[in-house]
C-alpha positions as a Markdown table, in Angstrom:
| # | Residue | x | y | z |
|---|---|---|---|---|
| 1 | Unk | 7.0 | -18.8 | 1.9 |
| 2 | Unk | 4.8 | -16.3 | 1.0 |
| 3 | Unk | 2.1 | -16.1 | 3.8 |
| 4 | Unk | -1.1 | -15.7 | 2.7 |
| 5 | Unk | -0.2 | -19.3 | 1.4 |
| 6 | Unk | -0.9 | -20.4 | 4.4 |
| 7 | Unk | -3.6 | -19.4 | 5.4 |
| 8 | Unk | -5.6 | -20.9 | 2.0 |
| 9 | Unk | -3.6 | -23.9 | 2.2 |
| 10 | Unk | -4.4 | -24.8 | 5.7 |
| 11 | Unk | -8.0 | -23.7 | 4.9 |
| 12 | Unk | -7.6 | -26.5 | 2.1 |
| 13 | Unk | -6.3 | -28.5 | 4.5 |
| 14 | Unk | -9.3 | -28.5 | 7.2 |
| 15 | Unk | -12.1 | -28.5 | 4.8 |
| 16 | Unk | -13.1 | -31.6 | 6.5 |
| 17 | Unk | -13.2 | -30.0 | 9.5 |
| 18 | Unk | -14.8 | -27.2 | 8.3 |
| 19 | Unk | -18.1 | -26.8 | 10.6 |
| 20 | Unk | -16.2 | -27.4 | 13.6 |
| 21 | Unk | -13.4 | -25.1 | 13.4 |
| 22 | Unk | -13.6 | -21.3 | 13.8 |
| 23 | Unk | -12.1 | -20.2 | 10.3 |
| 24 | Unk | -11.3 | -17.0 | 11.0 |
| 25 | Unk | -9.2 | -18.2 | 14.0 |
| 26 | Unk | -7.9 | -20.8 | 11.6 |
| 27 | Unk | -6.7 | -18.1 | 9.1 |
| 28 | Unk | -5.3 | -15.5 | 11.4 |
| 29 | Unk | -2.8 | -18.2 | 13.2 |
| 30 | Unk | -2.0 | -19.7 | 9.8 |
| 31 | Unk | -0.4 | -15.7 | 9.2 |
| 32 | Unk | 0.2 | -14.8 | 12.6 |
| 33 | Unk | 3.8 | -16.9 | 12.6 |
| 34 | Unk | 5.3 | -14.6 | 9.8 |
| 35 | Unk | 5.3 | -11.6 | 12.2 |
| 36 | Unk | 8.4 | -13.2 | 13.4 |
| 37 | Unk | 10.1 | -13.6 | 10.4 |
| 38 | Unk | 9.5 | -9.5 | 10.0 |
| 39 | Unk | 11.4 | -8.8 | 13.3 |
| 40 | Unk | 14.5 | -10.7 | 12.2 |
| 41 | Unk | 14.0 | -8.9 | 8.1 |
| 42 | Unk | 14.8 | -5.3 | 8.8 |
| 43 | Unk | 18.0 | -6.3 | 11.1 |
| 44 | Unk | 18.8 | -8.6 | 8.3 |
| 45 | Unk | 18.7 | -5.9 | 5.2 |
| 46 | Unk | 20.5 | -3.4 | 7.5 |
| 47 | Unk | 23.2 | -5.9 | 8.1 |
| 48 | Unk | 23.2 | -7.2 | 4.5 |
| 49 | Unk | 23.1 | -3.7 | 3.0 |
| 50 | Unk | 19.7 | -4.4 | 1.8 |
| 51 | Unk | 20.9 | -7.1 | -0.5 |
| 52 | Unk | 18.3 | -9.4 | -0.8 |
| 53 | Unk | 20.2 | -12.9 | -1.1 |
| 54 | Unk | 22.3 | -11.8 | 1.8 |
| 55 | Unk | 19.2 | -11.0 | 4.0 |
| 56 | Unk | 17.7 | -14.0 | 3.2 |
| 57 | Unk | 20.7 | -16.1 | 5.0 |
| 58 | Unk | 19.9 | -14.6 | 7.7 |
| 59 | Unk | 17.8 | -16.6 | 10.2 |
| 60 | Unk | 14.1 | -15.5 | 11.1 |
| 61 | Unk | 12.3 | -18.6 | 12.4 |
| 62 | Unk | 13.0 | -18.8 | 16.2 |
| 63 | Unk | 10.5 | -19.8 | 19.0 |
| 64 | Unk | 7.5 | -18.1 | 17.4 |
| 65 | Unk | 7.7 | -20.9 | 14.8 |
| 66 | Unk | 8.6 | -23.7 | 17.3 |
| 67 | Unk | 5.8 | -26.0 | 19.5 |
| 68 | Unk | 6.1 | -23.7 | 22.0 |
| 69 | Unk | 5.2 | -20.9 | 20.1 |
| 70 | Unk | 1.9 | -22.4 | 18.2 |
| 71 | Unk | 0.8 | -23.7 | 21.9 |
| 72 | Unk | 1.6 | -21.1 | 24.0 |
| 73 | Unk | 2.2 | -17.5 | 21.7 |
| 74 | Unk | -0.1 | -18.1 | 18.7 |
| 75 | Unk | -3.0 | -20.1 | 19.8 |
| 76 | Unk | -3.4 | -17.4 | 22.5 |
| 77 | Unk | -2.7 | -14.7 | 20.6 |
| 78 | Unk | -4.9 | -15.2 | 18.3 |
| 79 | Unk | -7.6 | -16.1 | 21.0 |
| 80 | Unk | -6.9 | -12.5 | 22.5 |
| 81 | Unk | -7.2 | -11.0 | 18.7 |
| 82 | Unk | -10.7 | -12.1 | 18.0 |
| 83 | Unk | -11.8 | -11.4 | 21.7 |
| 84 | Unk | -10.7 | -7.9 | 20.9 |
| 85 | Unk | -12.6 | -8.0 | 17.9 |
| 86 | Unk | -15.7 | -9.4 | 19.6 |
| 87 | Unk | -15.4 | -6.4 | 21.9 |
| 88 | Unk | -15.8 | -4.0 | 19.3 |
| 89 | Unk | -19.0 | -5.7 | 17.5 |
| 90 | Unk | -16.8 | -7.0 | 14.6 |
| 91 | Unk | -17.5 | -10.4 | 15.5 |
| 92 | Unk | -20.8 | -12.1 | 17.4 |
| 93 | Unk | -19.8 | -14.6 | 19.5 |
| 94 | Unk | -17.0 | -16.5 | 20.0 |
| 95 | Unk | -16.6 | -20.1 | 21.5 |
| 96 | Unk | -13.1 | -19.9 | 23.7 |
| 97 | Unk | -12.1 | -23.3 | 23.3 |
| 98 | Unk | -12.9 | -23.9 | 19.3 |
| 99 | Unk | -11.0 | -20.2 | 18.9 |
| 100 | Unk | -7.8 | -21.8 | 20.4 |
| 101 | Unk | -8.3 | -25.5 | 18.7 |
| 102 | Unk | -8.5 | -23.5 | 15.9 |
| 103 | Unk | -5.7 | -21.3 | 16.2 |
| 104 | Unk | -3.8 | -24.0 | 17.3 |
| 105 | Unk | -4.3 | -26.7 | 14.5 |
| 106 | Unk | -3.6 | -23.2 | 12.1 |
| 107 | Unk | -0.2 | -22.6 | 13.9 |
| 108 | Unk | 1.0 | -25.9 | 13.8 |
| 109 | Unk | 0.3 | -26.1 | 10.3 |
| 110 | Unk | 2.1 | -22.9 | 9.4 |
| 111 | Unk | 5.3 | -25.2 | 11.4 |
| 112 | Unk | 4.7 | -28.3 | 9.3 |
| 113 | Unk | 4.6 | -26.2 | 6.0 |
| 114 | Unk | 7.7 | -23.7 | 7.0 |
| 115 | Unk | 9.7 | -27.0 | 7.9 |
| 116 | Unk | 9.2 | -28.5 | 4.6 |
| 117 | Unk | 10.1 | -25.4 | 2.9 |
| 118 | Unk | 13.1 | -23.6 | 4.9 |
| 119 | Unk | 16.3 | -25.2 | 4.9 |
| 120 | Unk | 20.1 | -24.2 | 5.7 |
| 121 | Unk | 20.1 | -21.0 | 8.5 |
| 122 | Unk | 16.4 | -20.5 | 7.9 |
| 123 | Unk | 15.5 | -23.8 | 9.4 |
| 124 | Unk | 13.0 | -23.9 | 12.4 |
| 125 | Unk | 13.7 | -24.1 | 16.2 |
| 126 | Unk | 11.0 | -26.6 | 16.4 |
| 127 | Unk | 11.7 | -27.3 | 20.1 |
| 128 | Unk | 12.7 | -24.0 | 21.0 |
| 129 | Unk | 14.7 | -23.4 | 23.5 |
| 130 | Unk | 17.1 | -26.1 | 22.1 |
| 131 | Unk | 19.0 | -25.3 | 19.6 |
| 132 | Unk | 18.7 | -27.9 | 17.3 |
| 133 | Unk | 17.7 | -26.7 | 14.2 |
| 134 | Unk | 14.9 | -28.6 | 11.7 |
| 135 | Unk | 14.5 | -29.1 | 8.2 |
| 136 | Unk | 12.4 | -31.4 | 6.3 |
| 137 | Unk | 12.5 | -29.9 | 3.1 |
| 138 | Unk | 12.0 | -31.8 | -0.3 |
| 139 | Unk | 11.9 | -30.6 | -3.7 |
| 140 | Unk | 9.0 | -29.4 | -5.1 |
| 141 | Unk | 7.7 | -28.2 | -1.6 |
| 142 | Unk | 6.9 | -24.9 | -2.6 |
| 143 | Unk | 4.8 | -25.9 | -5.9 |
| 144 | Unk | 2.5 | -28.7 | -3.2 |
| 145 | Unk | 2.0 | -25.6 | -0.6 |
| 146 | Unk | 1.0 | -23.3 | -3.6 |
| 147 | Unk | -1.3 | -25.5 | -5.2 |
| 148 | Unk | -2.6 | -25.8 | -1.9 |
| 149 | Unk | -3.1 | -22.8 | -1.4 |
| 150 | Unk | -4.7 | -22.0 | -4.9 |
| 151 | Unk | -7.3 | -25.4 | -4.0 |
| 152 | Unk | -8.0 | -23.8 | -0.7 |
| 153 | Unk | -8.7 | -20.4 | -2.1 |
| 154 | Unk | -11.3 | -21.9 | -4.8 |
| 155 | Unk | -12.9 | -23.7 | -2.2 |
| 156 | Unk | -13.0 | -21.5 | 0.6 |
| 157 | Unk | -14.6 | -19.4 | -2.3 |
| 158 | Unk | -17.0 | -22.3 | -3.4 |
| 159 | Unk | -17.5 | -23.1 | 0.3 |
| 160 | Unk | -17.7 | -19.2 | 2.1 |
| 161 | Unk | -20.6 | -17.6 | -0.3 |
| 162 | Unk | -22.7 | -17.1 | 2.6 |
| 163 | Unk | -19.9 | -15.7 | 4.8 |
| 164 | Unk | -18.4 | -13.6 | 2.2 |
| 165 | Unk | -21.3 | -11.8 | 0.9 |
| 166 | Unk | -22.5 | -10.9 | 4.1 |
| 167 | Unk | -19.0 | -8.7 | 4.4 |
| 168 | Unk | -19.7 | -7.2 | 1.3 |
| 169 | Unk | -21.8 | -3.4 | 1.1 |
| 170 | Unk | -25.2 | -3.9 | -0.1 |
């Protein structure tokens, strides 16, 4: 699944939430998953001889897409990230335990999604270490995430004026 899905369709996802979430938290551990599935890519087209269907066989969702991983790897992660970027003045402030609420509810969402989607070798690890691999995929998956995703890009569009044209040059 293409990843910026994610992060729009979890967007979409907490709107109710909205004022008491830390979006940008939100959006960076919705992404932050797929990193993973890069690692296990490039061995995968050098094994497969960069054919694509072959590579795509090829497992990439191990512990970094598992419980473990959105509660202890990419909630923290991502709560290190921004407190990097509040030490250089990109953000203001940052409130520790929203950042990893945040972060956490956007992890775990990239999880439910992925396990909807992936099936066969590509299934998740969901409680990595075991081995036991998950798959709760359903036809049509992809077109729900992607509309989603295009109903939590309008509204964080709609929603984010303020936000966004205060990143934009003057």
């Amino acid at each position: 699944m293409f990843t910026l899905i994610h992060a729009f369709a979890n967007y979409f996802l907490a709107i109710p939430f909205r004022k008491r979430i830390d979006v940008i938290a939100l959006f960076v551990a919705s992404m932050l998953p797929d990193v993973e599935g890069l690692y296990y890519t490039i061995p995968a087209y050098a094994a497969c001889g960069g054919d694509a269907a072959c590579a795509a066989a090829y497992p990439s969702h191990y512990f970094v897409h598992s419980l473990f991983g959105a509660f202890l790897i990419i909630a923290p992660a991502t709560l290190a990230i921004l407190a990097i970027l509040k030490k250089y003045g990109i953000m203001k402030k940052i409130n520790y335990k929203i950042v990893y609420l945040s972060a956490l509810a956007g992890g775990l969402l990239h999880i439910v999604a992925d396990v909807t989607y992936h099936t066969g070798a590509d299934s998740l690890y969901l409680l990595w270490p075991s081995q036991q691999q998950y798959s709760f995929a359903f036809g049509g998956s992809d077109i729900l995430w992607s509309a989603l995703a295009g109903l939590g890009l309008f509204a964080f569009v709609l929603l984010e004026r303020k936000s966004i044209k205060s990143l934009l040059p003057r």
